[in-house]
C-alpha positions as CSV (number, residue, x, y, z in Angstrom):
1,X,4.0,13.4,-31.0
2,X,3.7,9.9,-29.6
3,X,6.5,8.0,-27.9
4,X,5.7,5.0,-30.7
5,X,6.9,8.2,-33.2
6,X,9.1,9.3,-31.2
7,X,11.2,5.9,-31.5
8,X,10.6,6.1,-34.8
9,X,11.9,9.1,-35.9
10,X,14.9,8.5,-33.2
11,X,15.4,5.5,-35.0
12,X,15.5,6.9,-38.4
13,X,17.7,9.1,-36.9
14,X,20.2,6.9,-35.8
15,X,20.8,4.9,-39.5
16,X,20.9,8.1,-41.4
17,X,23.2,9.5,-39.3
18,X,25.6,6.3,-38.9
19,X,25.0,6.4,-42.6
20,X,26.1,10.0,-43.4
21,X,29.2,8.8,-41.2
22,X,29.9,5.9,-42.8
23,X,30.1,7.6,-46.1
24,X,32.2,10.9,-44.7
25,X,34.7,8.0,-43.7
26,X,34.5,6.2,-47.1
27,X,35.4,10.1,-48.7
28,X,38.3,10.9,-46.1
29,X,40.2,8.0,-46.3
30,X,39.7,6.4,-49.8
31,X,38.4,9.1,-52.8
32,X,40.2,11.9,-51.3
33,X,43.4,10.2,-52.2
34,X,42.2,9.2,-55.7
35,X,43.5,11.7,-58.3
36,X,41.9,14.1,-60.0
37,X,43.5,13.6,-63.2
38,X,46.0,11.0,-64.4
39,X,47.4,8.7,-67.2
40,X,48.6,5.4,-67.9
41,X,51.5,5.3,-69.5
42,X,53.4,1.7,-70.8
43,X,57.0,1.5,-70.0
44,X,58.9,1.5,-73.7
45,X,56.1,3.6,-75.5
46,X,55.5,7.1,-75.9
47,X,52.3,7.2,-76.9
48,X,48.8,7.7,-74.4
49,X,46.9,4.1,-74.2
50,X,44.1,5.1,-71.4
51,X,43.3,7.3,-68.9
52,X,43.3,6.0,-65.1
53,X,39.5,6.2,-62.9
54,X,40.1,9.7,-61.3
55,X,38.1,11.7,-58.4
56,X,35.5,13.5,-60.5
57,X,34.6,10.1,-62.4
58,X,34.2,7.9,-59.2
59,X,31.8,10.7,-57.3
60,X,29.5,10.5,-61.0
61,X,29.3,6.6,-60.5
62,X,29.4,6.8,-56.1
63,X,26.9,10.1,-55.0
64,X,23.7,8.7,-56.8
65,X,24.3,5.3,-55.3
66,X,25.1,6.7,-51.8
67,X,21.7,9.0,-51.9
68,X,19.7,5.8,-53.3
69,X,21.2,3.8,-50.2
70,X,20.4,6.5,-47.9
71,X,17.2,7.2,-48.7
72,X,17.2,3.3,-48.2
73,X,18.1,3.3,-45.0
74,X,15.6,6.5,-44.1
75,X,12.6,4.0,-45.8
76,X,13.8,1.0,-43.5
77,X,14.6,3.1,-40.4
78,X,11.4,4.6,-40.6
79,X,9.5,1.2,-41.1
80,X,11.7,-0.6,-39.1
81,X,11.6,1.8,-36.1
82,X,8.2,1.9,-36.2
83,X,7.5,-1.9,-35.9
84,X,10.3,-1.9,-33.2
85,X,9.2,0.7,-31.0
86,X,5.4,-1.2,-31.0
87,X,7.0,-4.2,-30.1
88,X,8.9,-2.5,-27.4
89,X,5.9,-0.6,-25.9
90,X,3.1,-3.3,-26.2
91,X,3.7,-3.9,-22.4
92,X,3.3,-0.3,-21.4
93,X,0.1,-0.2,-23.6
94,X,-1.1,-3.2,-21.5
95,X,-0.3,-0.8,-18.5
96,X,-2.3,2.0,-19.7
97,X,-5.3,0.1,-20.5
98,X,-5.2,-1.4,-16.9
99,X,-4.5,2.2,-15.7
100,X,-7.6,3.6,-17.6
101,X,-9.8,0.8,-16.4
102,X,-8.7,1.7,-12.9
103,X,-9.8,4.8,-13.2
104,X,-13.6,3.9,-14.9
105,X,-13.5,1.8,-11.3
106,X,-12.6,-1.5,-12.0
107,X,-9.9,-2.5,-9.2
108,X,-10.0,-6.2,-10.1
109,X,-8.4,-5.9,-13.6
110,X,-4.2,-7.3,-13.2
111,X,-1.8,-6.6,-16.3
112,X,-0.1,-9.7,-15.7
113,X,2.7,-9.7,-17.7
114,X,4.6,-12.5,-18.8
115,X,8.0,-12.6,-20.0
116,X,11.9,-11.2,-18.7
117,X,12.0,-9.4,-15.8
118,X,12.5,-6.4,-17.3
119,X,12.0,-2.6,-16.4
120,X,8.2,-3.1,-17.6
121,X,7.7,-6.2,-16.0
122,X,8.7,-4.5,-13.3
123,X,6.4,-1.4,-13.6
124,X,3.1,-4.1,-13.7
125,X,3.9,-6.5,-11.5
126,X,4.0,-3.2,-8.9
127,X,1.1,-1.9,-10.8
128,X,-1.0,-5.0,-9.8
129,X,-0.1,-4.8,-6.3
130,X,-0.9,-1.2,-5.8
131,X,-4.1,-2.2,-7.7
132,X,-4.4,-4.8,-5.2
133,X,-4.0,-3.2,-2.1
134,X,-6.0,-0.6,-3.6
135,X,-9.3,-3.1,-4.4
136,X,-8.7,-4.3,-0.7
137,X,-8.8,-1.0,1.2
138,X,-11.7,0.3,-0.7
139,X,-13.3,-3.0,-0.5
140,X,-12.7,-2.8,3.8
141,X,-13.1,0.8,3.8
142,X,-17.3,0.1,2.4
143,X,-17.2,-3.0,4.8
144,X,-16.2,-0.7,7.7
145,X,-18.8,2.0,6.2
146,X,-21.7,-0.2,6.3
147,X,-21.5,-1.5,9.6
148,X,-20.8,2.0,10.7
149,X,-23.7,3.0,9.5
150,X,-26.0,0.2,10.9
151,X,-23.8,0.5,14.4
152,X,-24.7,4.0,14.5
153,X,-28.4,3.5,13.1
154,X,-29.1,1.0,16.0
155,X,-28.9,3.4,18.9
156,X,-31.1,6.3,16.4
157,X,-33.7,3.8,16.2
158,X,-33.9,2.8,19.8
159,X,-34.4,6.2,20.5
160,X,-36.9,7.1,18.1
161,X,-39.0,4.1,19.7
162,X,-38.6,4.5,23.0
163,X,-39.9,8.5,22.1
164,X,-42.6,6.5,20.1
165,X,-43.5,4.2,23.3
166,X,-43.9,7.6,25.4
167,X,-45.9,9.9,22.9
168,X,-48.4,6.7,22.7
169,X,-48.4,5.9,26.8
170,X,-48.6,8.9,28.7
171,X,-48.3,6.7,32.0
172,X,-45.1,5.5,31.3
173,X,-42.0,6.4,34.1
174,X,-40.3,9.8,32.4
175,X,-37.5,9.0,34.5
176,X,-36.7,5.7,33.7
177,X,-37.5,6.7,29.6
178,X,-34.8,9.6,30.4
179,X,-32.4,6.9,31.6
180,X,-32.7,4.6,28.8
181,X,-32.4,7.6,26.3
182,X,-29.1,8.6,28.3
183,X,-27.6,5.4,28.4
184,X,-28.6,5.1,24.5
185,X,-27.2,8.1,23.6
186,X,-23.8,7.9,25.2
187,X,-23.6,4.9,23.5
188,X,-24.1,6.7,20.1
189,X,-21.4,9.4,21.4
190,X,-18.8,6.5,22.6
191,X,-18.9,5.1,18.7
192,X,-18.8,8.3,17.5
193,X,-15.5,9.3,19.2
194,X,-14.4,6.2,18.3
195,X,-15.1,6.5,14.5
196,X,-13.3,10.0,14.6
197,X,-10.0,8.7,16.5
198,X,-9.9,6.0,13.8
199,X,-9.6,8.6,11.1
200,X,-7.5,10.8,13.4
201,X,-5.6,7.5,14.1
202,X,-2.3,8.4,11.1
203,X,-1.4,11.2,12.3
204,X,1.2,11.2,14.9
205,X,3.0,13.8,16.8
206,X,6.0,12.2,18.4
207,X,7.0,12.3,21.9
208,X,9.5,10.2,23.9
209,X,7.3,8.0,25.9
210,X,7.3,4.6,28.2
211,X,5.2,1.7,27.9
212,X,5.7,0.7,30.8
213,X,4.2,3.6,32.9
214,X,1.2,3.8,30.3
215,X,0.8,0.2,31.1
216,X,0.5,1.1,34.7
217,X,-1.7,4.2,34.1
218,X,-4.2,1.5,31.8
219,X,-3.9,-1.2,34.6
220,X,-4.1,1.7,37.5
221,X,-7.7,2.6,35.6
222,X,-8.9,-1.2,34.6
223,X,-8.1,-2.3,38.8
224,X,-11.9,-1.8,39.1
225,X,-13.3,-3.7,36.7
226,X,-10.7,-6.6,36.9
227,X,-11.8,-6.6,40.5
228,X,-15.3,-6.5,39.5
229,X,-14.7,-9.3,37.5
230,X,-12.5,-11.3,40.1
231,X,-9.6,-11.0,37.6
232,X,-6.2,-11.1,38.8
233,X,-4.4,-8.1,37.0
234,X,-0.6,-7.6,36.7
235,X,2.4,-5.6,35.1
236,X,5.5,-6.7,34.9
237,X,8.8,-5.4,33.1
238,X,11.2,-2.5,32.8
239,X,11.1,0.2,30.9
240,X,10.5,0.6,27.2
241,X,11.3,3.6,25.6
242,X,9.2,4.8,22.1
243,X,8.7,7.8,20.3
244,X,4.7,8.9,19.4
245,X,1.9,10.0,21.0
246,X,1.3,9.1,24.7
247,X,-2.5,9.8,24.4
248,X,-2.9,7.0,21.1
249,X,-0.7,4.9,23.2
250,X,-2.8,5.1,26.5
251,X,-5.7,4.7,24.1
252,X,-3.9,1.2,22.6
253,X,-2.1,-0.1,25.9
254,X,-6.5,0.7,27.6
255,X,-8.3,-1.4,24.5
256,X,-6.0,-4.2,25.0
257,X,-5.9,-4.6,28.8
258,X,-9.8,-3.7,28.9
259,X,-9.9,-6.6,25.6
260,X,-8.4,-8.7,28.6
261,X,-10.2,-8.2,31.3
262,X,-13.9,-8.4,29.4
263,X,-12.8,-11.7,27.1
264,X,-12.0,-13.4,30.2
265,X,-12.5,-16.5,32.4
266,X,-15.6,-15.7,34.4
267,X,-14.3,-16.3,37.5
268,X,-10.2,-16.5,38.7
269,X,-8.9,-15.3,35.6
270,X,-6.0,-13.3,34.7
271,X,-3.9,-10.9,33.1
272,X,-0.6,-10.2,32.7
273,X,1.0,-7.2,30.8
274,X,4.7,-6.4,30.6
275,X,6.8,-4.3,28.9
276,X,10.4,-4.8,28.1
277,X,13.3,-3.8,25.0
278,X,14.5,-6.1,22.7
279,X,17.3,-4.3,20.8
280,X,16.2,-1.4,18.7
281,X,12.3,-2.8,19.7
282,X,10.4,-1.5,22.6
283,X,7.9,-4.8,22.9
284,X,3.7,-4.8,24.9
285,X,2.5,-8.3,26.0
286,X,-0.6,-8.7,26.8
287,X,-1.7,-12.5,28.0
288,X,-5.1,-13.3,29.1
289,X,-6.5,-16.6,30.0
290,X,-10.3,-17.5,28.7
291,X,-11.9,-19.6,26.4
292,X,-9.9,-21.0,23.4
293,X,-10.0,-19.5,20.2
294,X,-9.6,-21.2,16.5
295,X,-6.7,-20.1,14.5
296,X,-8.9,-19.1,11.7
297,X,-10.7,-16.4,14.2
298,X,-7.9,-14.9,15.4
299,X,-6.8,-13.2,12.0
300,X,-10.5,-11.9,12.0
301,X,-10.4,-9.8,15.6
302,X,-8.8,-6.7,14.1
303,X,-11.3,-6.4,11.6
304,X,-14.2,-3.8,12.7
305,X,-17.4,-4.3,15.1
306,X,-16.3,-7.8,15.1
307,X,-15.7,-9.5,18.6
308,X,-15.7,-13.7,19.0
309,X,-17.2,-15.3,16.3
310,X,-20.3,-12.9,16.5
311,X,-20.8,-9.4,14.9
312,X,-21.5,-6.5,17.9
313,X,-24.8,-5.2,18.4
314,X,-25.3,-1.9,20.1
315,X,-28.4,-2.5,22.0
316,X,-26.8,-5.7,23.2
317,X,-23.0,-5.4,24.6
318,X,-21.3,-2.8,26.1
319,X,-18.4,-2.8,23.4
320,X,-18.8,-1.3,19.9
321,X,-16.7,-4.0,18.1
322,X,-13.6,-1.4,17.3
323,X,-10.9,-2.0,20.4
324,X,-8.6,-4.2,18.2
325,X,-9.0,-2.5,15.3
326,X,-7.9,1.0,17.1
327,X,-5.0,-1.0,18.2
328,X,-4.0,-2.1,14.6
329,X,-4.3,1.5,13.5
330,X,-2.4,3.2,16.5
331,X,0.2,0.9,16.0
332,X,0.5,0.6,12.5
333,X,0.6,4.9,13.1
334,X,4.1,4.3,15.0
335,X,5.7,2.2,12.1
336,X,4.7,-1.0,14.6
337,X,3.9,-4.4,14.7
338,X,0.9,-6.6,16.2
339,X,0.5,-10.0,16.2
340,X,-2.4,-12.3,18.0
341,X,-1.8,-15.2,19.0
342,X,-4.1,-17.9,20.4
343,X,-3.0,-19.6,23.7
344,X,-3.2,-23.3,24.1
345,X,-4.5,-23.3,27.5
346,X,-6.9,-20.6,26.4
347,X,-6.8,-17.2,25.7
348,X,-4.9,-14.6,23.9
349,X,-1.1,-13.8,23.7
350,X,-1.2,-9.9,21.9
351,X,2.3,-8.8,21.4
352,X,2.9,-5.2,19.7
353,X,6.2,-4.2,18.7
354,X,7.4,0.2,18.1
355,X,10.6,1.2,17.3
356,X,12.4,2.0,20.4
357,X,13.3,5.6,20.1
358,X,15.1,8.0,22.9
């Protein structure tokens, strides 16, 4: 049966039994005390002049009328109960529909509801944002796919031409085509690992860790380059304990101070990183100076193969566009926090926030 039937029948239920009960109560305290037999008599006279109602005469003239009442009340229960319970479940009807169109794929349907705040309007409104949260996963998830895809097509097709160029000039340097393929190909590896920690990114096996000596062991590794770079590159801070996995960390605390060094003044730049505990918080600052950024952009720098205002190109940068967004997922893997924020002076102020854990 149907929960509209259901109702129904519970209705029904209810008014023939309150029914039954009202009419048990009318017999136990009213015709049970009626007699079954009795006469009036006038004071002064001998003789009979009536008979008084009695018991058996009242339940003649009461059962037919009780069982027309409560077959009454069975008729308008049932009618009744079933007009109710549609009024009452028109809102989860509006749920189902937006749950079946869900399912045929269509993510941007919303129930809507209007009315109380009630235990239904409760139930869509968080039907419409798990609907919408859903829509916008899927919707970056394809994003992310498709420039995967063309990312990871790039370096293919450089390769296949480069073989093309040789078959077609037999005088061409083997060892110079062996060290573009190389250099092609570990780019196509890099991006590969990269893609496969993203999906590897959620799950964490905890360990008690410290930011601060990953943020040396990512600066101790970086020296080179920031010295290549003539960037000026410091750690400051105390300890800052956190519980998850010291080699996603390394991974985060590396893109960021790498993020740093690269997206950097060209010349006499620096950047700072330092670690410290704020409460039950374990917080990474990461402050580089460079070129200033618009507010609107900054939003946009976790989103993949994105780096400036310009989308990466493998044959053109040594990045694959995927260093902030392997931040966002490592940290949002240890229940954590990132903000960007752009610097006045110029360049970026990245602050990530993990529960500080012994």
């Amino acid at each position: 049966m149907s929960v509209r039937l259901k109702l129904t029948l519970s209705y029904a239920g209810f008014l023939m039994v309150a029914g039954t009960l009202l009419l048990a109560v009318v017999w136990v305290f009213l015709l049970r005390y009626v007699p079954d037999q009795a006469m009036l008599i006038v004071p002064g006279r001998n003789e009979l002049t009536g008979v008084f109602p009695v018991r058996s005469r009242l339940l003649e003239v009461f059962v037919p009328r009780a069982a027309a009442a409560l077959a009454f009340l069975l008729a308008f229960g049932l009618v009744g109960g079933w007009i109710l319970a549609g009024r009452m479940l028109a809102p989860l009807s509006r749920i189902t529909g937006a749950a079946r169109a869900a399912v045929a794929g269509s993510l941007a349907h919303r129930i809507r509801l209007s009315g109380r705040a009630d235990e239904f309007r409760e139930l869509a409104d968080d039907f419409d944002a798990m609907l919408a949260r859903l829509e916008a996963h899927i919707a970056e998830q394809q994003r992310f796919a498709a420039n995967a895809s063309h990312e990871l097509r790039t370096p293919l097709t450089i390769s296949r031409t480069l073989l093309d160029v040789a078959r077609k000039d037999p005088t061409l340097d083997r060892d110079e085509l062996i060290e573009r393929l190389h250099a092609v190909n570990t780019r196509a590896i890099d991006l590969t690992e990269t893609l496969l920690l993203l999906s590897r990114g959620d799950r964490v096996i905890r360990h008690r860790v410290d930011l601060s000596l990953i943020a040396e062991e990512a600066a101790e590794t970086l020296l080179p380059l920031a010295e290549q770079r003539r960037i000026t590159l410091d750690v400051t801070g105390g300890a800052a304990p956190a519980g998850g996995s010291a080699e996603l960390l390394l991974r985060m605390m590396t893109n960021l101070v790498q993020n740093a060094i690269v997206h950097n003044l060209p010349d006499g730049g620096t950047v700072t990183v330092h670690t410290e505990t704020d409460g039950d918080t374990s917080v990474l600052r990461v402050e580089n100076t460079g070129r200033r950024l618009p507010l609107d952009l900054v939003p946009a720098l976790t989103e993949p193969f994105r780096r400036g205002t310009d989308r990466v190109r493998t044959d053109e940068h040594a990045g694959v566009g995927l260093g902030l967004t392997i931040v966002q997922s490592i940290v949002r893997a240890h229940d954590g926090a990132l903000a960007l924020v752009p610097r006045p002076a110029g360049g970026l102020l990245v602050t990530v926030r993990l529960p500080a854990r012994p």
